[in-house]
N, C-alpha and C positions, 0 to 999 in steps of 0.2 A: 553882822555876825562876827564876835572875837574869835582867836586863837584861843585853844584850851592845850593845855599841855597832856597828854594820854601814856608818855611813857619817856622813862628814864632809862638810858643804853650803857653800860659800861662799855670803852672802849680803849685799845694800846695805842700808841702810836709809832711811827717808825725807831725813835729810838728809845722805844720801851715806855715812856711818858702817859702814865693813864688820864682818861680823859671821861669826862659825864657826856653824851649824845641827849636832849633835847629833843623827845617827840611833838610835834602839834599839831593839832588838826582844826581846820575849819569848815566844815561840811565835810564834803570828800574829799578836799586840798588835806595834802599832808607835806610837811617841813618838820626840814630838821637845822639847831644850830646847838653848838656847845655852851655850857652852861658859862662860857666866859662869854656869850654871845655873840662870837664869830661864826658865820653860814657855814655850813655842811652840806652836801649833795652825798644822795647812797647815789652807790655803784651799781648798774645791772651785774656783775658778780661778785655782789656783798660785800666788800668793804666800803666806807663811806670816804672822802677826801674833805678837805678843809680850802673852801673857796679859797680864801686869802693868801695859802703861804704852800696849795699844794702837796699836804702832807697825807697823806695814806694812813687813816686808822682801820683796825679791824677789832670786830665787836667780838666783847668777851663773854663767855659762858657764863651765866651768873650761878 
């Protein structure tokens, strides 16, 4: 089974820097990475962090 993409997140970053969030699901697995293709982990209290460099987004209202 592939990854299918189900949703695109707008999000800020710490110094303001917006950024596309990357939904994917494959069965019940769900991932997330930026559309530059660096991993993202969500936070159990909603904002997500940026594996590589640690940075703290939070998703914006569309």
């Amino acid at each position: 089974m592939h990854w299918r993409v189900t949703k695109r997140l707008p999000a800020a970053g710490e110094s303001g820097r917006r950024h596309t969030i990357v939904q994917m699901e494959r069965g019940e697995e769900i991932d997330f990475i930026l559309d530059s293709g660096l991993a993202v982990t969500r936070r159990t209290d909603g904002p997500f962090l940026i594996d590589e460099t640690g940075e703290v987004l939070q998703p914006i209202d569309a």
